[in-house]
C-alpha positions in Angstrom: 36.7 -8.1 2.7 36.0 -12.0 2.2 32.0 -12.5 2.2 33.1 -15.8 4.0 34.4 -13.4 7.3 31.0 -11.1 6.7 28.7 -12.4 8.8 31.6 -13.3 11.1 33.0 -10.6 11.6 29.7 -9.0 12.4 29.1 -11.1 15.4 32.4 -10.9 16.6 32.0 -6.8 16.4 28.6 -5.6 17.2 27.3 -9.0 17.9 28.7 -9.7 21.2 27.9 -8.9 24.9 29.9 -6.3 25.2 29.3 -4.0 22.4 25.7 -4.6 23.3 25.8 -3.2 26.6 27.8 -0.1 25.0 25.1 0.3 22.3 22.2 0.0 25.0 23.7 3.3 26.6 24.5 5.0 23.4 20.3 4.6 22.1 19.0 6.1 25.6 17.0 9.0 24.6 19.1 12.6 25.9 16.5 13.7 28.2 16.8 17.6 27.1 16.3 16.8 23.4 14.4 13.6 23.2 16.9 12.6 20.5 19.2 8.9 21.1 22.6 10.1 22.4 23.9 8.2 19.5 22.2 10.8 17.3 23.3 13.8 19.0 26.8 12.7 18.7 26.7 11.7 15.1 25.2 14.9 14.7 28.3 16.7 16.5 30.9 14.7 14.5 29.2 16.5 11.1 29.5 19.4 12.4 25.2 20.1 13.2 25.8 20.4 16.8 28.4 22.9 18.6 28.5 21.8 22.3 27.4 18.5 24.1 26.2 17.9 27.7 26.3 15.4 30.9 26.6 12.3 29.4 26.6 13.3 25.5 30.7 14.5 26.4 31.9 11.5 27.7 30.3 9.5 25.5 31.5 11.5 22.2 35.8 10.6 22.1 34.0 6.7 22.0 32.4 7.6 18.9 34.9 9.8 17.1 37.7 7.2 17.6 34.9 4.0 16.2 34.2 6.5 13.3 37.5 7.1 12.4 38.9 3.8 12.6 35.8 2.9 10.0 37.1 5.4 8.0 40.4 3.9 8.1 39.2 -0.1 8.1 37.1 0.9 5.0 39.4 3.1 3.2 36.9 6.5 2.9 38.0 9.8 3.0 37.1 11.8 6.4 35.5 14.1 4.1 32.8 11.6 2.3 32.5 9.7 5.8 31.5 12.9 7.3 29.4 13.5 4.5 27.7 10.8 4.8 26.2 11.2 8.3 25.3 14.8 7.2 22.2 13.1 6.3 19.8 12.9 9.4 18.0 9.7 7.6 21.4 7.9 7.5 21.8 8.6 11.1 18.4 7.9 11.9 19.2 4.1 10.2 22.2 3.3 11.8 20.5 4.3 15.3 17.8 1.7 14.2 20.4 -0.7 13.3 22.5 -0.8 16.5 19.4 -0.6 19.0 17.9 -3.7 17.0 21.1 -5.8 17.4 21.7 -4.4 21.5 17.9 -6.1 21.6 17.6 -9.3 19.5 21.6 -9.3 18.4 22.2 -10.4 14.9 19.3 -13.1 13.7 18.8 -15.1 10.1 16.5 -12.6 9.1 17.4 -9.8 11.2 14.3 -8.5 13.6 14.2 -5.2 13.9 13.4 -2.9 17.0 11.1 -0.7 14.9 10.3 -1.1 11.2 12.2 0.7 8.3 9.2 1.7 6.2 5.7 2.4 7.6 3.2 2.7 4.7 0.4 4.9 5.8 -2.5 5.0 4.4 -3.7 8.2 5.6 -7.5 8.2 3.5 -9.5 5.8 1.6 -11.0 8.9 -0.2 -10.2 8.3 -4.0 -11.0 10.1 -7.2 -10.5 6.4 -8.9 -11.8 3.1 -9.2 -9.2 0.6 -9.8 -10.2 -2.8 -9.3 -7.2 -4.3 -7.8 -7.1 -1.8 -5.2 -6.5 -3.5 -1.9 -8.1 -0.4 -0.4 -11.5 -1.0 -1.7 -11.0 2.9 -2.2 -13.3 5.4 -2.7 -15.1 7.3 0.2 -13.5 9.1 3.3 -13.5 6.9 5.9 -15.8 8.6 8.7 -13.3 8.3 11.6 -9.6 8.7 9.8 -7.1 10.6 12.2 -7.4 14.2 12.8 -4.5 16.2 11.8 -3.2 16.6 15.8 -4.1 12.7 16.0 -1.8 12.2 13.0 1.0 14.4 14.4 0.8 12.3 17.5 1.2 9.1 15.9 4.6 11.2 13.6 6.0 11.6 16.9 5.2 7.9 18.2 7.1 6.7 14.7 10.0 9.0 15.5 10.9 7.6 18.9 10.6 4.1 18.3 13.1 5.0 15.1 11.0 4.3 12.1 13.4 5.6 8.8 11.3 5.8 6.3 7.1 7.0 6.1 5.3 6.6 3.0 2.3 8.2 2.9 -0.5 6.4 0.3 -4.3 5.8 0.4 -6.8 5.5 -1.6 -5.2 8.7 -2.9 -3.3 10.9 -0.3 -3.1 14.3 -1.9 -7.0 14.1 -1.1 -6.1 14.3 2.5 -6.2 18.2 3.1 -3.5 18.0 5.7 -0.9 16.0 3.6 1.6 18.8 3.3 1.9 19.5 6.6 1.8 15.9 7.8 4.9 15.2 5.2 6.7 18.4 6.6 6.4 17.1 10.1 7.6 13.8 9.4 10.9 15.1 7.3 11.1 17.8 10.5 11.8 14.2 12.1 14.7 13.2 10.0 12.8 10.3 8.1 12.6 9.7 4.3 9.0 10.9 3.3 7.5 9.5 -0.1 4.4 9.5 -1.2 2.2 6.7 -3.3 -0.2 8.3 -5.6 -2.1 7.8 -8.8 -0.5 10.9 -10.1 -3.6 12.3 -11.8 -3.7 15.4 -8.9 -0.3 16.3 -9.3 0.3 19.7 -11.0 3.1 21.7 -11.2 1.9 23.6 -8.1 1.3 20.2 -6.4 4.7 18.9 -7.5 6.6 22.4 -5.8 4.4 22.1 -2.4 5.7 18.2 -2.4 8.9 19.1 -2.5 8.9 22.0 -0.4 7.3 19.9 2.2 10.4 17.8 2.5 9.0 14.8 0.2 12.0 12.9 -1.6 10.1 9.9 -3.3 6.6 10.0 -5.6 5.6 6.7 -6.8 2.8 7.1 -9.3 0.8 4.2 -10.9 1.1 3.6 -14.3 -0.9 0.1 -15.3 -0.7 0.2 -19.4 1.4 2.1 -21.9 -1.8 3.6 -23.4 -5.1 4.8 -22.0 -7.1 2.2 -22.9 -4.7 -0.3 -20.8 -4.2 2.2 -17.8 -7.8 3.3 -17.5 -9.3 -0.1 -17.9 -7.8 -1.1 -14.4 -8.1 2.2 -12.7 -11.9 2.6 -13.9 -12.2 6.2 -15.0 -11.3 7.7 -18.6 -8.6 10.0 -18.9 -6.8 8.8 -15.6 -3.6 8.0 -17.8 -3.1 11.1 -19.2 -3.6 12.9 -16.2 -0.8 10.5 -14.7 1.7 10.8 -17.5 1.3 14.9 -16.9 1.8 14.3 -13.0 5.5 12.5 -13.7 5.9 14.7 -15.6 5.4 17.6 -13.6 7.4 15.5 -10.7 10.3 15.8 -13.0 10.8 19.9 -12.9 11.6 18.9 -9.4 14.1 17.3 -8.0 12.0 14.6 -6.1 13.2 10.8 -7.1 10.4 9.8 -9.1 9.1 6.3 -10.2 6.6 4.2 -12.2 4.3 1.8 -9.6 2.5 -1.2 -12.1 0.9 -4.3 -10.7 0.9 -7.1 -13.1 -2.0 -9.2 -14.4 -2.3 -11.7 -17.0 -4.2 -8.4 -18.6 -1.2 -6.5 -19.0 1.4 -8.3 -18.5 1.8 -8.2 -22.4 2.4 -4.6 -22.1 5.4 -4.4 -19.4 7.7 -4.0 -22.2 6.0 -1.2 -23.3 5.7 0.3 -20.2 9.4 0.1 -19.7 10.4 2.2 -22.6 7.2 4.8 -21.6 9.1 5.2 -17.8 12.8 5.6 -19.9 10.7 8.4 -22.1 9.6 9.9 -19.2 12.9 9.9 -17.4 12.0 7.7 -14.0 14.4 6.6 -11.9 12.6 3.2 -11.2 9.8 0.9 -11.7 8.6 -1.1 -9.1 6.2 -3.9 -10.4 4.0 -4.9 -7.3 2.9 -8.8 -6.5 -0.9 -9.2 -7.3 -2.5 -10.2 -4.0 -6.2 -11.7 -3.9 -7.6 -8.6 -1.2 -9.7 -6.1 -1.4 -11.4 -5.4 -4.8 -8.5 -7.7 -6.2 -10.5 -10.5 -4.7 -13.1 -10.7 -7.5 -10.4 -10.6 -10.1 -8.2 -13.3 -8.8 -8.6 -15.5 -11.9 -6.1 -12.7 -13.3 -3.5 -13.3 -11.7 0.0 -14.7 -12.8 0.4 -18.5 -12.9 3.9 -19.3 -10.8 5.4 -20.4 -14.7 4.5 -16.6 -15.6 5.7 -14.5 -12.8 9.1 -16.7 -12.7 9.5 -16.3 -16.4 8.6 -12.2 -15.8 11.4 -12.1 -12.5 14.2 -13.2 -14.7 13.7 -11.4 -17.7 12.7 -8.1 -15.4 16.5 -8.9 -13.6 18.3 -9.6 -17.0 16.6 -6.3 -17.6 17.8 -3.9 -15.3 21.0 -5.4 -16.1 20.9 -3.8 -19.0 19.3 -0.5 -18.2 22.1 -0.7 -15.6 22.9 3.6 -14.7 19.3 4.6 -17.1 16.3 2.2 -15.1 15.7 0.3 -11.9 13.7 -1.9 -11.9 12.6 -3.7 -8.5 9.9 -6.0 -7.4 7.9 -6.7 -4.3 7.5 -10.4 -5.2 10.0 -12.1 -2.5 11.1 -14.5 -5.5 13.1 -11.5 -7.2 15.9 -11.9 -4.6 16.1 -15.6 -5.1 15.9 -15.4 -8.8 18.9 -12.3 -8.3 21.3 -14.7 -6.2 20.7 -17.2 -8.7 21.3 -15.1 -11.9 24.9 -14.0 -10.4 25.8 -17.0 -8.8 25.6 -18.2 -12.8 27.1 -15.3 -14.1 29.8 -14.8 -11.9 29.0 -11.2 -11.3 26.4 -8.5 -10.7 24.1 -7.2 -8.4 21.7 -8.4 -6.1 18.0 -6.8 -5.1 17.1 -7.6 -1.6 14.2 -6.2 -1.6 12.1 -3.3 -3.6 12.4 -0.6 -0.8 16.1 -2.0 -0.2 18.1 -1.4 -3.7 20.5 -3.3 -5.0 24.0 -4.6 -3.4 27.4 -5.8 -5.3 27.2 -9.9 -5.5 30.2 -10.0 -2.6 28.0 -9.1 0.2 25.1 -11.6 -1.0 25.7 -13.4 2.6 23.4 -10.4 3.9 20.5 -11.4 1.7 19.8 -14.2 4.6 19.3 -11.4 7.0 17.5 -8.4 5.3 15.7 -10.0 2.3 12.5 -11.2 1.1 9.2 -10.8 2.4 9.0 -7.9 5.3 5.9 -8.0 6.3 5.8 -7.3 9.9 9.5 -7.4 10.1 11.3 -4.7 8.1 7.6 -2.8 7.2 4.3 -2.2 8.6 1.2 -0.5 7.4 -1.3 2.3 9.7 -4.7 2.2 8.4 -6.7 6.0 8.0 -8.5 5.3 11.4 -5.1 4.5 13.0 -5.2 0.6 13.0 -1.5 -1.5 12.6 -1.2 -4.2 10.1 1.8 -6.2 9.2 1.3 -5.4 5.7 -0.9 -3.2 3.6 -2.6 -6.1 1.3 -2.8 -8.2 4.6 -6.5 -7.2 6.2 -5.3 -8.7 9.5 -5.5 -5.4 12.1 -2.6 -6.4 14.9 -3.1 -2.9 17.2 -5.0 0.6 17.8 -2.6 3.6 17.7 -6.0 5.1 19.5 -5.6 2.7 22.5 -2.1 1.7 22.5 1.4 3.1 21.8 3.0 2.4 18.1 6.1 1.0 20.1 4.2 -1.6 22.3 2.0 -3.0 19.3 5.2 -3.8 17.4 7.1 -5.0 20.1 3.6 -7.3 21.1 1.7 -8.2 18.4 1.5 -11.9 18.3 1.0 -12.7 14.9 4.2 -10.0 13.7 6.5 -11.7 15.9 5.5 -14.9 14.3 6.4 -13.6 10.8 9.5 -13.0 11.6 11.0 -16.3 12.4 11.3 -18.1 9.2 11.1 -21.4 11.0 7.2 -20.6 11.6 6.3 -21.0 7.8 4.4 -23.7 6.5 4.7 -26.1 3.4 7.1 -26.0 0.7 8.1 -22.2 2.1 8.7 -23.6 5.4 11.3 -26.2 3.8 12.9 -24.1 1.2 16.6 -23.7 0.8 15.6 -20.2 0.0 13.4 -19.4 2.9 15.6 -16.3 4.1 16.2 -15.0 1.1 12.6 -14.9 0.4 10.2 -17.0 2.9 7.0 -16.1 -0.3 4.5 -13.0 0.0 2.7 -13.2 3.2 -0.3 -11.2 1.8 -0.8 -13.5 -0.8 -0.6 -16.7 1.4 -3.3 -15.3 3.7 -5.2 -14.0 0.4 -5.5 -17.8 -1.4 -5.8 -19.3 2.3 -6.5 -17.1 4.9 -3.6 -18.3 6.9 -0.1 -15.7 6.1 2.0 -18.6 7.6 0.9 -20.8 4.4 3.0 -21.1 1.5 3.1 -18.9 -1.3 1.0 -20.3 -4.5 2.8 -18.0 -6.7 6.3 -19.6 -6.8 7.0 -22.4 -9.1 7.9 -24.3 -6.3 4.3 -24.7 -5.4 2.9 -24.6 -8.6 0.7 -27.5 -7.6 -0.3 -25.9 -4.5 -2.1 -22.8 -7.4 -3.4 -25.6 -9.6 -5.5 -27.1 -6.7 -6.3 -23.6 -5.8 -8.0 -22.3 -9.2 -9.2 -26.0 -9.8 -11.0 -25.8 -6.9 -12.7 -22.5 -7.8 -13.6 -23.7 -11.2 -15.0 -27.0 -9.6 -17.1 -24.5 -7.1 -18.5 -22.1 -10.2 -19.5 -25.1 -12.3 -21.6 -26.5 -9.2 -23.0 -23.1 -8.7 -24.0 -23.0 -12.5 -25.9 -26.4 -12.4 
C-alpha cells in the first residue's frame, strides 16, 4: 500500500459518516455481559464464544464479512487473522480504536476516547531513596485506595476501554494487595505490567507475577555497577538486589526490561549499561526523560543540556539498529521519534519508534507518526495517584479529577487542561511552531517542570537550546545573589 493513500484511505473507510454511525452501534455495551458488542463478536469469530443473542446475531455476518475481506485486502491467512484476535488485549485495542474515531473521527494527533496506558501508582511506600524520584517516595500514604476501592476503579478502566494498566509507585510489590489487583485487571483483558526497583523480586515473587496475569516488569537499573546504581537510588546494595530480580524475572516467561533515567552523572555509563541488559538477556531498555519534579527538583542542575540528549537520541537509534532482533531500545523523550523519521528519511530504510510504550513501525507507514506519536500525556496515557487522584502524566503534579468523587470516564472526557494537551495547535513557543509538532509536540512534564506552564516549550530540544541557557543562567544568577 502507497503511504501517500494511508491516511487517505483511512478517512475514506472508517473516517466517514457512515461507518461512524455503524461503529457507534457496534461499541454499545451488550446489556447481559457488560462487554461492547464489537467484543463479543470478535470473540465469536475466534472461536471463545458458542452462541450470540438479540442484537449480537444480526450484528455478527457484518463483522465476519469486514474480517474476511481484511484478510483478503491484507493478504493473511484466516488462520493467523484468527489468531490474532485470540488475544483479548488485541480486541480490547481495536474496540478502543473504532469508538475513538465514531467520537472525534480521525485527528492530527489522534484523541482517544480512553487512554491506552494508565500508570498507577498504587503506593508511595518505598524501601529506597532515589533522588530523582518524581514520587518523593517513601512512606505509605495515609489514605491510598482500599483493595475494594481499587477494584472499583479496575472496573471503571475496563469500561471506558483502557488497554494497558501499569502498576508502579514508590515501589508496588509493597502494596499487600498487588497480586490480586494485577489478576483482576488481566481478568479484564488488559496488558498488566509492573514498574519496580526490582530489589523485592524473588523467585517466589517472579512465579506469583506471572501467575497473576502480569506480562511486562520494568526494573530500574541507573549504573552498570553498585557504586553508580546505588548512588541515585540512595541505599547500598540496591543494585545487586536488582540484578538478582531480572534475573529471577527471566525463569519466567514475563517480557522483561531495563528502566534508566539519564543524568549528566551517568550518562557516561549508558554504554555500559547496554551490554549489562544484553548479559542479562532483556528484551528492552527504556531510558526515561529527566523531569525537574519531585525530589528531581533539587538535582536539576543534572540534567542533559539539549546538545547532550540529541547527541544520546541518535546514537541510542543508530543503536538499536544494530542490536536489531537482540535489544530495544526506546525512549520517553518525544525527540526520539523526530530524530527516528529523520535517521530513515536519510538512510532510505528502517524503522521508526513512535513512542516508548508504542514499538517500532517499518519506515512506509511513517505518515501515522503525525497521529499516534510524541508526547501522550493526557492523550494516549494518564496516571491515578495512591489516593485515587487523575493526572495527565506521572511527572506532571497537576491533579485534573478524583476517582473518589467522580467517574474515570467523565474526568477524561472533562478535564480542561487534558483536552488542551491534545491539540497541538495549543503549544507555545518554538514547540508551538515546529515542523515536528505531531511527531513530537516536547515533554509536557518537563515544560511545566522549568516553567510551571505544560503548554510551554520544551527546554530540552536543541531547538530551544536558548530557551535552557536563560533557564540555568537564571538559576546561577539567583544562587550567586543568595550567596552575597
Amino acid at each position: 500500500m502507497a503511504v501517500v493513500s494511508l491516511t487517505r484511505m483511512l478517512r475514506m473507510t472508517v473516517g466517514n459518516p457512515v461507518t461512524r454511525w455503524i461503529i457507534r452501534r457496534l461499541i454499545k455495551e451488550d446489556k447481559d455481559s457488560g462487554k461492547p458488542i464489537l467484543e463479543i463478536l470478535l470473540e465469536k469469530y475466534v472461536g471463545e464464544t458458542r452462541r450470540l443473542k438479540g442484537v449480537c446475531m444480526l450484528y455478527y455476518p457484518l463483522i465476519s464479512f469486514v474480517l474476511g475481506s481484511g484478510q483478503r485486502i491484507f493478504g493473511v491467512k484466516n488462520e493467523d487473522f484468527r489468531s490474532f484476535f485470540k488475544d483479548g488485549v488485541k480486541r480490547k485495542g481495536l474496540v478502543n480504536v473504532l469508538k475513538s474515531i465514531s467520537q472525534y473521527g480521525i485527528t492530527k494527533p489522534q484523541k482517544l476516547s480512553a487512554p491506552f496506558l494508565v500508570v498507577w501508582d498504587v503506593t508511595y511506600g518505598c524501601n529506597l531513596r532515589c533522588k530523582h524520584c518524581y514520587a518523593t517516595a517513601g512512606n505509605f500514604m495515609k489514605n491510598e485506595l482500599s483493595t475494594e476501592e481499587a477494584l472499583d476503579v479496575i472496573d471503571q478502566l475496563s469500561r471506558a476501554g483502557v488497554v494497558a494498566l501499569a502498576f508502579a509507585g514508590g515501589e508496588p510489590l509493597m502494596r499487600e494487595d498487588i497480586y490480586e489487583l494485577c489478576s483482576y485487571a488481566a481478568s479484564k483483558n488488559m496488558y498488566v505490567a509492573i514498574a519496580t526497583n526490582g530489589t523485592m523480586i524473588t523467585e517466589e515473587v517472579a512465579r506469583k507475577l506471572q501467575e497473576s496475569g502480569v506480562k511486562y516488569v520494568e526494573v530500574s537499573i541507573d549504573g552498570s555497577k553498585p557504586e553508580i546504581h546505588d548512588g541515585f537510588r540512595g541505599v547500598e546494595g540496591a543494585f545487586e538486589r536488582a540484578v538478582e530480580g531480572i534475573r529471577n524475572l527471566k525463569k519466567t516467561d514475563i517480557l522483561t526490561a531495563i528502566a534508566i533515567t539519564l543524568t549528566r552523572d551517568n550518562i557516561h555509563d549508558f554504554d555500559n549499561v547496554i551490554e549489562l541488559a544484553l548479559e542479562l538477556g532483556v528484551s528492552r531498555v527504556v531510558e526515561f526523560n529527566f523531569v525537574p519534579t519531585g525530589r528531581g527538583r533539587f538535582i536539576a542542575e543534572r540534567d542533559l543540556t539539549p546538545e547532550e540528549r540529541e547527541d544520546l537520541l541518535r546514537k541510542m537509534y543508530r543503536k538499536s539498529t544494530e542490536l536489531s532482533g537482540r535489544l530495544e531500545l526506546f525512549s520517553t523523550a518525544p525527540q526520539y521519534a523526530r530524530i527516528a523519521l529523520e535517521e530513515t528519511k536519510r538512510r532510505g530504510e528502517g524503522e521508526i519508534s513512535f513512542t516508548f510504550y508504542g514499538g517500532r513501525v517499518d519506515r512506509r507507514v511513517a505518515e501515522i507518526a503525525e497521529f499516534i506519536s510524541g508526547c501522550g500525556a493526557g492523550r494516549l496515557y494518564c496516571a491515578i495517584t495512591p489516593d485515587g487522584k487523575v493526572k495527565p502524566c506521572v511527572f506532571m503534579p497537576v491533579i485534573v479529577g478524583d476517582l473518589r468523587k467522580g467517574s474515570f470516564q467523565e474526568i477524561w472526557n472533562e478535564s480542561e487542561l487534558m483536552n488542551m494537551l491534545r491539540d497541538r495547535e495549543n503549544l507555545k513557543g518554538s514547540c508551538g511552531k515546529c515542523s515536528y509538532r505531531y511527531v513530537c509536540g516536547g515533554c509536557r512534564a518537563r515544560a511545566y517542570g522549568y516553567f510551571g506552564d505544560p503548554l510551554m516549550a520544551d527546554p530540552g530540544c536543541v531547538n530551544n537550546k536558548k530557551l535552557f541557557e536563560e533557564i540555568f543562567s537564571m538559576q546561577e544568577s539567583q544562587e550567586a545573589c543568595e550567596f552575597a
